[in-house]
C-alpha positions in Angstrom: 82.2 97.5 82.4 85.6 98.0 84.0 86.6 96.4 87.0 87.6 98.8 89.7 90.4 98.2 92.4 88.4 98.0 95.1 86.4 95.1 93.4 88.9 93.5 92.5 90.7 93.4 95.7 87.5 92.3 97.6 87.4 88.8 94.9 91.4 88.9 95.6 90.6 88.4 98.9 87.6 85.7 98.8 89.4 83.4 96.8 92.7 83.5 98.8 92.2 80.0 101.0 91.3 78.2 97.7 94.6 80.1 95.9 96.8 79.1 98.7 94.8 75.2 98.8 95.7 74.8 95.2 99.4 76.2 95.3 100.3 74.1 99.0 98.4 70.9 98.0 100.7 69.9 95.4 99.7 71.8 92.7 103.1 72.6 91.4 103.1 69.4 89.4 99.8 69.6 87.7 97.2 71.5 88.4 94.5 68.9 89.8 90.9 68.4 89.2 89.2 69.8 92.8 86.4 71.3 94.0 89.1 74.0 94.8 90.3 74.7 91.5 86.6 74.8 89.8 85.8 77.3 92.8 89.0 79.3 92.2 88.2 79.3 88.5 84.4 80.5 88.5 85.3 83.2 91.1 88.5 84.2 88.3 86.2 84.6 85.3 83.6 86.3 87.0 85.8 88.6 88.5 88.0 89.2 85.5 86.2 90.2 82.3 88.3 90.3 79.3 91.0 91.9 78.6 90.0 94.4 75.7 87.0 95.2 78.8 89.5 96.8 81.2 91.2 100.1 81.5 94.6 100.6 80.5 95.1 102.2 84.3 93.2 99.4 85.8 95.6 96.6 87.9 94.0 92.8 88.1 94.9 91.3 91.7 96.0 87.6 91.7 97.2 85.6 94.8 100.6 84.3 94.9 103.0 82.3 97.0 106.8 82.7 97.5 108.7 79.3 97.1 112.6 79.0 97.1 114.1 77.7 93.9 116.6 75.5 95.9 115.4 73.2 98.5 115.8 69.8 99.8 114.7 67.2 102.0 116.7 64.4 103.5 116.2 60.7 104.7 118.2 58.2 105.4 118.6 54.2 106.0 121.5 54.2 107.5 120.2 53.2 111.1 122.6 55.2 112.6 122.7 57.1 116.0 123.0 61.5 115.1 125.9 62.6 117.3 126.2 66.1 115.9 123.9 68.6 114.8 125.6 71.7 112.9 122.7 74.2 112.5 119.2 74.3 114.4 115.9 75.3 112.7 116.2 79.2 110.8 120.1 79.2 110.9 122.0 80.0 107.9 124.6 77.5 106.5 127.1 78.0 103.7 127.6 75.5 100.7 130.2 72.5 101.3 129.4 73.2 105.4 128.5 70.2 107.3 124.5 69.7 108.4 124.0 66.3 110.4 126.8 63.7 111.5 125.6 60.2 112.4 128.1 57.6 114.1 129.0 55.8 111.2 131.5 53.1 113.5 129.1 50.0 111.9 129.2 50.7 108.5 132.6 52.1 108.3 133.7 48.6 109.7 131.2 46.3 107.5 132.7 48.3 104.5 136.3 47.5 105.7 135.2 43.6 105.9 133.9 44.0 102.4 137.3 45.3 101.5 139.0 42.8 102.8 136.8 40.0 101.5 137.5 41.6 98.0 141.7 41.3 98.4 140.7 38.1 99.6 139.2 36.9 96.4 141.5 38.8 94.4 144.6 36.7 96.0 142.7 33.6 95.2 142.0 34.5 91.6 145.5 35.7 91.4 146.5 32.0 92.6 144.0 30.2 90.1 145.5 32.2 87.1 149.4 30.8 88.4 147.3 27.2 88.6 145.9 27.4 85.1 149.2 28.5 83.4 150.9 25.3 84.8 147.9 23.0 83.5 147.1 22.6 87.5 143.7 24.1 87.2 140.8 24.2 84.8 139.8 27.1 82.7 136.6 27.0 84.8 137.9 27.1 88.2 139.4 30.3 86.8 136.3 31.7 85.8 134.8 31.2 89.0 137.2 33.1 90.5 136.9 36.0 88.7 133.4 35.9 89.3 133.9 35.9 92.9 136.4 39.0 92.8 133.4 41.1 90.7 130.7 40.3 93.4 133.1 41.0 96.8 133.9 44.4 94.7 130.5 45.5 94.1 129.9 45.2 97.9 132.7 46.8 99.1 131.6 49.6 97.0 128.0 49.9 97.7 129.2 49.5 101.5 131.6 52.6 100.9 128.7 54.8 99.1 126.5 54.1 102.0 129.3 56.2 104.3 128.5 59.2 102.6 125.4 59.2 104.3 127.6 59.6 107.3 127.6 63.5 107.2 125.0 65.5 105.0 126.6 68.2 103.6 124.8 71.8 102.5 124.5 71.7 98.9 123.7 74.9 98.5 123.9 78.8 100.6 120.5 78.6 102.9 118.4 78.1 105.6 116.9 74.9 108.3 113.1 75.0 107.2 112.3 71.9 109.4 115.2 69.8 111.5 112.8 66.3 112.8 115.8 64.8 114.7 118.0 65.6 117.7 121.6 64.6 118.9 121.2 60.8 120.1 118.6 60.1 118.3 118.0 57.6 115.1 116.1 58.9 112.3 113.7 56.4 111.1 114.4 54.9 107.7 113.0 56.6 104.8 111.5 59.8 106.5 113.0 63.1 105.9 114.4 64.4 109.1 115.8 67.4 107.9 114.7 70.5 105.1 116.3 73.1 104.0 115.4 76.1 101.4 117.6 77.9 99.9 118.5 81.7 100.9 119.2 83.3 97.6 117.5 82.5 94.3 113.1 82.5 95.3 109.9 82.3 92.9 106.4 83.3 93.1 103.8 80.9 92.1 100.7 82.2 90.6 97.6 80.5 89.0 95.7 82.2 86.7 92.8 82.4 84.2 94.0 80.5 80.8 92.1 83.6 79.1 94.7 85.6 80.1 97.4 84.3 77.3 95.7 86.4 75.3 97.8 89.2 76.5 99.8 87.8 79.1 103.7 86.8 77.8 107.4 85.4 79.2 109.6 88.3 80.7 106.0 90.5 81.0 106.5 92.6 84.3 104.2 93.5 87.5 104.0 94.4 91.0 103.8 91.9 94.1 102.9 92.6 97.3 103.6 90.7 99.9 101.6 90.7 102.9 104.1 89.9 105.4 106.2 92.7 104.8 103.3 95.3 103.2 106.2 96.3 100.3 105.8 96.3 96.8 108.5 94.3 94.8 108.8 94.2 91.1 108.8 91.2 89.1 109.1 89.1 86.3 107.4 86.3 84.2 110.1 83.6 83.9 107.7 80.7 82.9 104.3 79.5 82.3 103.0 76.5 83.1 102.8 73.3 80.8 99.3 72.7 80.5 96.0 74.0 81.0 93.9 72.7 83.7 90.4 71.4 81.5 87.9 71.9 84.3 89.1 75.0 86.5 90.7 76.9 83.3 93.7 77.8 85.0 97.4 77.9 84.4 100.4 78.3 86.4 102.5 81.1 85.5 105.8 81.6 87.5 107.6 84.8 88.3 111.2 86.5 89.2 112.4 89.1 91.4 114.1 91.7 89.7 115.9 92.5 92.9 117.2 90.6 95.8 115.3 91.4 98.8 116.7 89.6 102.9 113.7 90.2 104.1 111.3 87.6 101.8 111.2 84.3 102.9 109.9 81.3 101.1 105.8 80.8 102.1 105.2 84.6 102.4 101.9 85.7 100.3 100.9 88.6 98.3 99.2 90.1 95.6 100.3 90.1 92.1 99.0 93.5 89.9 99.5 93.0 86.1 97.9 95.7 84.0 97.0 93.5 80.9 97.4 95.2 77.4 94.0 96.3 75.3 93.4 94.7 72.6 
């Protein structure tokens, strides 16, 4: 019996809060054993007889979720006071362009003590050796010294690599998704006070039935529509997932635009229509 369009829009529909659960939840890792997922994937197979069932003109209707490729959180332990703020939430930033500045007075100047603590025991090691050579020092004494001149370096440096949490820097062309801190303030240590998503390269994540590897392949093509915008885009199968969910039956598959499109942002979501092969 084939399934018709409006059918399969109406199960599209009735399983889009457990889609949406599975994809948001943390599901881009591994696909994890919920209630959700066995819901998703009993509603899935009954909805979606096999392929060699349906009609070559027939489209099946899977709920997706746009994600940017590029996209990073940031934290600190710095303890420092913010005293600039480039770009607020939903501007656009450039690569190399500064983010967040903290005042950075503190450490700057425990990482100049460090520094001058290591010429310190570099002088004194530098002394020893003169010592030794004229039989005025032991061999040990020497030793110690050099040990000395190792440790004050290594602090000196980890003291300097903590100032280049002075400024965070755009790694990447994008967005603010979420900015958690204001000028004045201090960012608590080890919470992410700032996101960002990337504005170019984005993915859709899909999940569906495992039965459809049968007929479903790397660089197939479909349609997605997105709800947000109610356009059609066309994309591409870049990569399926690594493993079958054992309960729900399911597997990630993730897809491409074939064309750049301003208006998609990452978290829009839509409906994916693959027209699977007979067979």
């Amino acid at each position: 019996m084939s399934l018709t369009h409006s059918n399969a829009q109406w199960r599209g529909r009735s399983s889009l809060g457990l889609a949406l659960g599975l994809l948001c939840a943390g599901s881009a890792a591994t696909l994890g054993l919920t209630d959700a997922s066995i819901a998703l994937a009993e509603s899935a197979r009954s909805g979606a007889p096999a392929a060699n069932a349906i009609s070559e003109n027939d489209s099946i209707p899977i709920r997706g979720v746009v994600r940017a490729v590029d996209q990073a959180a940031f934290s600190t332990d710095l303890g420092a006071r913010v005293i600039a703020v480039h770009f607020r939430e939903g501007e656009r930033f450039k690569s190399g362009q500064p983010l967040i500045e903290f005042d950075c007075r503190k450490p700057r100047a425990e990482a100049a003590s460090a520094e001058a603590v290591h010429r310190e025991m570099q002088l004194t090691l530098d002394s020893n050796k003169h010592l030794e050579r004229h039989q005025a020092i032991g061999r040990h004494d020497v030793e110690i010294s050099k040990a000395r001149v190792a440790k004050a370096a290594a602090e000196a440096e980890a003291l300097k690599a903590r100032l280049d949490q002075c400024v965070v820097m755009a790694p990447f062309d994008g967005r603010v998704a979420v900015l958690g801190v204001q000028q004045h303030e201090v960012p608590s240590s080890g919470k992410p006070f700032l996101a960002i998503v990337g504005a170019d390269r984005l993915e859709v994540e899909l999940i569906v039935p495992s039965s459809w590897l049968t007929w479903l392949k790397m660089d197939d093509s479909f349609t997605f529509a997105i709800d947000e915008t109610a356009r059609s885009y066309p994309m591409t199968i870049a990569r399926l997932g690594a493993t079958v969910d054992p309960v729900s039956q399911m597997i990630k598959v993730i897809a491409v635009m074939t064309r750049n499109a301003e208006e998609i942002l990452p978290g829009m979501s839509g409906s994916a229509f693959f027209k699977p092969v007979n067979g």
